[in-house]
C-alpha positions as CSV (number, residue, x, y, z in Angstrom):
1,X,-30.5,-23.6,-81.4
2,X,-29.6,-25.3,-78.5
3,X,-26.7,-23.0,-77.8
4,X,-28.7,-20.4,-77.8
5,X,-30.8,-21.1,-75.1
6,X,-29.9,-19.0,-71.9
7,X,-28.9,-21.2,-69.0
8,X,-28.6,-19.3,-65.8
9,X,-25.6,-20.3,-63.9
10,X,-24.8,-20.0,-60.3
11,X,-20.9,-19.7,-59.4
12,X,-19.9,-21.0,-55.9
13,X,-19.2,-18.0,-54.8
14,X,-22.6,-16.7,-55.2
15,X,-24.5,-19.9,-53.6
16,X,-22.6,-19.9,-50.5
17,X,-23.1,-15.7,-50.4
18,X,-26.4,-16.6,-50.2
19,X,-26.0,-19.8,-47.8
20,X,-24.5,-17.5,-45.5
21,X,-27.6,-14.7,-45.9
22,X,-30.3,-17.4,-45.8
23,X,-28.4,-18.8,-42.5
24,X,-28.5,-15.1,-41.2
25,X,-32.0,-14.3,-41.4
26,X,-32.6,-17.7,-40.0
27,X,-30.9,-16.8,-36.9
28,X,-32.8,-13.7,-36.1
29,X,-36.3,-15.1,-37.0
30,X,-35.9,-18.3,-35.4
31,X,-35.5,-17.0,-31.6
32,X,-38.6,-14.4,-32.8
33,X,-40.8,-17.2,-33.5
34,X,-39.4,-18.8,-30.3
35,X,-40.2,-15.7,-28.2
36,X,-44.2,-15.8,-29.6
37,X,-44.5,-19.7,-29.2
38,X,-43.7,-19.4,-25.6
39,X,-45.5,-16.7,-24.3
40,X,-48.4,-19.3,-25.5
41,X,-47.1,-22.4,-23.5
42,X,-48.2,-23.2,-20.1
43,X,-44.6,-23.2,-17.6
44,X,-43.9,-27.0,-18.0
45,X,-43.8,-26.9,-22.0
46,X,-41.8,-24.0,-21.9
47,X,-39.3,-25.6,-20.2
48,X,-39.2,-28.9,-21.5
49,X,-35.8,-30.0,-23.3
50,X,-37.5,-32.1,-25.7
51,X,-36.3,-30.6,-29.2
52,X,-38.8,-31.9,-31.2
53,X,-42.0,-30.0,-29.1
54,X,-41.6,-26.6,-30.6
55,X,-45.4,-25.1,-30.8
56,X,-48.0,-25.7,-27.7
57,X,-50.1,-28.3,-27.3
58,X,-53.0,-25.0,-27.1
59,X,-52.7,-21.3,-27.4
60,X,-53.1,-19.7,-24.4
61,X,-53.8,-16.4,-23.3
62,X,-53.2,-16.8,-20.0
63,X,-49.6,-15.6,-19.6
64,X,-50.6,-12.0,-21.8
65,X,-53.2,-11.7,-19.0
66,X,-51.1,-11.9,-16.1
67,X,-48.1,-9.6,-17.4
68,X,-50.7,-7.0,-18.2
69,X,-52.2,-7.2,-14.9
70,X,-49.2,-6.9,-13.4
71,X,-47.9,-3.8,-15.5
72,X,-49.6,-0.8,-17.2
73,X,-48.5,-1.7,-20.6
74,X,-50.0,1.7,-22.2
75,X,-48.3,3.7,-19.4
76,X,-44.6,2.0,-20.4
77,X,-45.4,2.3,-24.1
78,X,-46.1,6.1,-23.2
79,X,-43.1,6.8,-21.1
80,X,-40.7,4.9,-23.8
81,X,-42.5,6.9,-26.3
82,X,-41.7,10.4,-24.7
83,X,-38.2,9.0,-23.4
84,X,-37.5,8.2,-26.9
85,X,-38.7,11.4,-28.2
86,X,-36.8,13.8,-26.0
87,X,-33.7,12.3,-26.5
88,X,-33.6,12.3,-30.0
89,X,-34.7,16.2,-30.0
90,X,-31.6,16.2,-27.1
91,X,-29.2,14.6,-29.1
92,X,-29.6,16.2,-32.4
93,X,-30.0,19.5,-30.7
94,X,-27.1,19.8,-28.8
95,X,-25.1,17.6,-31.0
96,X,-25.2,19.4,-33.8
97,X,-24.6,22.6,-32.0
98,X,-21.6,21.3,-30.0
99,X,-20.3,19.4,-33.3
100,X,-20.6,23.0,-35.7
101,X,-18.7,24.9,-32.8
102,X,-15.5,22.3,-32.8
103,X,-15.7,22.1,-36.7
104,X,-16.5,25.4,-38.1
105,X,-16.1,28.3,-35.2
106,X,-12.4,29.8,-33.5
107,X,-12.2,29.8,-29.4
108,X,-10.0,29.0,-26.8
109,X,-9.9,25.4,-25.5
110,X,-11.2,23.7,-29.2
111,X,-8.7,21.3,-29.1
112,X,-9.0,20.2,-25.0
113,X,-12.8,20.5,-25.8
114,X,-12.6,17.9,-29.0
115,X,-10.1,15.9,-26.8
116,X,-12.4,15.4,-23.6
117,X,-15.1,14.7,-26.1
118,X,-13.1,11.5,-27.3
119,X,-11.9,10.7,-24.2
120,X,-15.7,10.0,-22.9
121,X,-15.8,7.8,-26.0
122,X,-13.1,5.6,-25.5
123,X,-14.3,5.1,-21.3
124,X,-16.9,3.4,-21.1
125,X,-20.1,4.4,-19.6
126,X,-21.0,2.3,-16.7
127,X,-18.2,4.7,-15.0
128,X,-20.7,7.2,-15.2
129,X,-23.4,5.7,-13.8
130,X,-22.8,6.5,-10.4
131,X,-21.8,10.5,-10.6
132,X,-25.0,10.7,-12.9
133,X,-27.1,9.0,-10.0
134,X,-26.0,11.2,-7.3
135,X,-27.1,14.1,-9.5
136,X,-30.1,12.7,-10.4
137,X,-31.0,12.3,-6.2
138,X,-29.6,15.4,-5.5
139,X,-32.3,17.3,-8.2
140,X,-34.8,14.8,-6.4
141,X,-35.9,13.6,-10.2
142,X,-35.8,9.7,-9.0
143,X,-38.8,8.1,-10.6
144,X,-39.5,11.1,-13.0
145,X,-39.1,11.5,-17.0
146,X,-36.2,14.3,-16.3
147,X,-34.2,11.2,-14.3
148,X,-34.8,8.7,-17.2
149,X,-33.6,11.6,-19.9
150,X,-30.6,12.8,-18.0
151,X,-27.7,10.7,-19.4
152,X,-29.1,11.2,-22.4
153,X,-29.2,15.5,-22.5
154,X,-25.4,15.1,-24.4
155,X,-23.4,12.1,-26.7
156,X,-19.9,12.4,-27.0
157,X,-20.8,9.8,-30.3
158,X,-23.0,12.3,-31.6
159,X,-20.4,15.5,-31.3
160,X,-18.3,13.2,-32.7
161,X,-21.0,12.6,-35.9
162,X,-22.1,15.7,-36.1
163,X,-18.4,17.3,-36.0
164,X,-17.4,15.4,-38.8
165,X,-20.0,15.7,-41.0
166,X,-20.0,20.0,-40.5
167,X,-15.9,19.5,-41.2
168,X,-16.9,18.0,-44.8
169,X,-18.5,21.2,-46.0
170,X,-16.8,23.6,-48.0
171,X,-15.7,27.1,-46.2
172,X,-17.5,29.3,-48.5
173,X,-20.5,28.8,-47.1
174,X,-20.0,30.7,-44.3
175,X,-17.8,33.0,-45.8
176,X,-20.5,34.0,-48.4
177,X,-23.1,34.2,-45.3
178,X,-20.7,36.5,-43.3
179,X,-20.4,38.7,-46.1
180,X,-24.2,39.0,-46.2
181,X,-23.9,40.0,-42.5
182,X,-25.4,36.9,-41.0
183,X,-24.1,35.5,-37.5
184,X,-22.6,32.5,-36.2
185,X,-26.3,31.4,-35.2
186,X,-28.2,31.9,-38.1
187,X,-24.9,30.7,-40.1
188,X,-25.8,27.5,-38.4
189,X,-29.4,27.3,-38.2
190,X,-30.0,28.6,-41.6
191,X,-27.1,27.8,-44.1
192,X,-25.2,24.8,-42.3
193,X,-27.4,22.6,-40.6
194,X,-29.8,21.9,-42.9
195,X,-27.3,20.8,-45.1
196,X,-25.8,17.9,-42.5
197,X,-29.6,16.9,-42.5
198,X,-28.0,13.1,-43.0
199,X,-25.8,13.0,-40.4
200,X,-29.0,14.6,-37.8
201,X,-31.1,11.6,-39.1
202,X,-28.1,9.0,-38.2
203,X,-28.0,10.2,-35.1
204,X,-31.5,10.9,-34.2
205,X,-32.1,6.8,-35.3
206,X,-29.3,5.7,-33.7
207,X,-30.5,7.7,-30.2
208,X,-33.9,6.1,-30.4
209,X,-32.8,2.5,-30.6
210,X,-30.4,3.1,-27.8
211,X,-32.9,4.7,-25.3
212,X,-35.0,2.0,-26.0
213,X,-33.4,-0.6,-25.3
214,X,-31.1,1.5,-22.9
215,X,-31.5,-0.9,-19.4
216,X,-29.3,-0.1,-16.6
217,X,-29.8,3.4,-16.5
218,X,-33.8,2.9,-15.9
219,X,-33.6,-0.2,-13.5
220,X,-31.5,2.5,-10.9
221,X,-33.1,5.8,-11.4
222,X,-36.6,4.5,-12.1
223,X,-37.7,1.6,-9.0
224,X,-41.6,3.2,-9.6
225,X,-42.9,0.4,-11.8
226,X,-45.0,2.7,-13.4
227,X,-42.2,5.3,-13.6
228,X,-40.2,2.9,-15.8
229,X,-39.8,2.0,-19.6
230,X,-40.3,-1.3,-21.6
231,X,-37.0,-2.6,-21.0
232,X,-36.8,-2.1,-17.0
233,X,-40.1,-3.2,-16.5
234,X,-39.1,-6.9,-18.6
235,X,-36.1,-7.2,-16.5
236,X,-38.4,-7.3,-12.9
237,X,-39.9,-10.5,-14.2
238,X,-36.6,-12.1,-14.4
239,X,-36.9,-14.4,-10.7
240,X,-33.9,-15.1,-8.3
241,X,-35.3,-18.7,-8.3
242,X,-38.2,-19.8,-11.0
243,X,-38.7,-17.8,-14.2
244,X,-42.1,-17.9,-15.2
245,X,-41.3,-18.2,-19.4
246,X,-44.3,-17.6,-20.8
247,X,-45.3,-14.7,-18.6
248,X,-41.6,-13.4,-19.5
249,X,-42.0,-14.1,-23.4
250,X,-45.4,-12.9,-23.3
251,X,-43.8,-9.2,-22.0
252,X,-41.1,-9.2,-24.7
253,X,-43.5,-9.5,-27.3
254,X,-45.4,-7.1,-26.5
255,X,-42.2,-4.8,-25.9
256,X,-41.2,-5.4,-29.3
257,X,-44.0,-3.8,-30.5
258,X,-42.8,-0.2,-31.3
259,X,-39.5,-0.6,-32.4
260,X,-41.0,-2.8,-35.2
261,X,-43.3,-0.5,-35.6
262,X,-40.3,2.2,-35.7
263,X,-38.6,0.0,-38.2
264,X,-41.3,-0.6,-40.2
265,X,-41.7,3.7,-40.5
266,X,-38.3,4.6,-41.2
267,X,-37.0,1.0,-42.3
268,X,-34.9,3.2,-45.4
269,X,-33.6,5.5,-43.2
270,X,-32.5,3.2,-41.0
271,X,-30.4,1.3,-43.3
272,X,-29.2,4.6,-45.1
273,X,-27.9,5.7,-41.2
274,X,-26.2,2.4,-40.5
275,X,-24.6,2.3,-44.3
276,X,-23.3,6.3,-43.6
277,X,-21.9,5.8,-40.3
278,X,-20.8,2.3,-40.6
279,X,-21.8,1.3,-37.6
280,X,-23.1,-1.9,-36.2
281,X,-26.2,-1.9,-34.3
């Protein structure tokens, strides 16, 4: 009878899998947790080294006050919102268009086009930066959504994505469609793209978390602090000579708020990108 009894049974294997998970998730939630304490602190418990003080002595408001007196929260959340937004219609848009023309469609120049496409993939993209600038001034959209969203009209990455994914479908799609008399266009927009509908959803996640937390590019073209996004606007707080912590932790947290929030919506499709394109965040 005794024998019979089930005894579950943990190999090593298994226990230090899951030592090394456990250990995981306790390194991203630990600086979290970290980041929410402080913004509570007052400036002299956020910087003290003694380990063992790890929540304030009293919540305080006082640092959510001042950071949202000295920015219009609700006008960053909007313009990281729209900035968000554009470049993911941006991205998939042209993307896909530029990725079923090197896959699917016959022209002079395919392979130099396909080839200059990986080469701005493989440099990287701070080289960019100042070309892109000198545009930007030159259309006067410094301090303007149009400036923020200009890098991010094209991705080589996503030409890349979207390329691949319109190579893996079978040729008698279109053959069947040219029969019928359709053209290249409605070949694309009606027959082949929304069958890469995936790959478009990869892409348009993996755009949104890059333009949000996309720095550089808004720090130059957007010195308007009201013209700015989350990100940009965090970075100002950072002093030359004294930090103020729980101002600065009090401003991340509240930043954080809509990509959780984005998580949170598309948490499946998020993971469903990451395990298509295996990719790393």
């Amino acid at each position: 009878m005794a024998d019979s009894i089930y005894k579950p049974t943990i190999s090593i294997a298994r226990f230090f899998q899951w030592l090394l998970l456990i250990c995981g998730v306790i390194s991203v939630i630990v600086p979290f947790f970290w980041m929410v304490l402080t913004s509570f602190k007052t400036l002299d418990e956020s910087t003290s080294v003694n380990p063992i003080v790890v929540f304030p002595s009293a919540f305080r408001l006082e640092a959510y006050d001042a950071v949202m007196l000295m920015f219009d929260f609700p006008r960053l959340y909007l313009n990281t919102i729209i900035l968000i937004i554009l470049r993911v219609i941006c991205a998939v848009l042209f993307a896909s268009m530029a990725g079923y023309a090197l896959a699917r469609l016959k022209f002079a120049g395919k392979a130099l086009c396909f080839s200059i496409v990986l080469l701005q993939m493989m440099v990287p993209w701070q080289i960019f930066i100042l070309p892109q600038y000198l545009m930007v001034v030159r259309l006067g959209a410094v301090n303007t959504m149009f400036g923020l969203l200009f890098p991010g009209l094209t991705t080589s990455f996503g030409t890349f994505l979207m390329r691949q994914h319109f190579m893996s479908l079978p040729a008698s799609l279109e053959e069947s469609a040219r029969i019928d008399g359709a053209n290249p266009m409605q070949i694309f927009a009606r027959i082949m793209a929304p069958l890469v509908n995936a790959g478009m959803t990869t892409l348009g996640i993996f755009t949104a978390l890059w333009a949000y937390r996309d720095l550089m590019w808004p720090l130059i073209v957007t010195p308007n602090h009201n013209a700015t996004t989350l990100s940009a606007a965090l970075a100002r707080l950072q002093g030359q000579s004294v930090t103020y912590f729980p101002d600065l932790m009090a401003a991340s947290s509240l930043a954080t708020i809509p990509i959780i929030l984005i998580f949170l919506i598309f948490q499946k499709r998020i993971i469903a990108g990451i395990a298509t394109s295996g990719m790393k965040l």
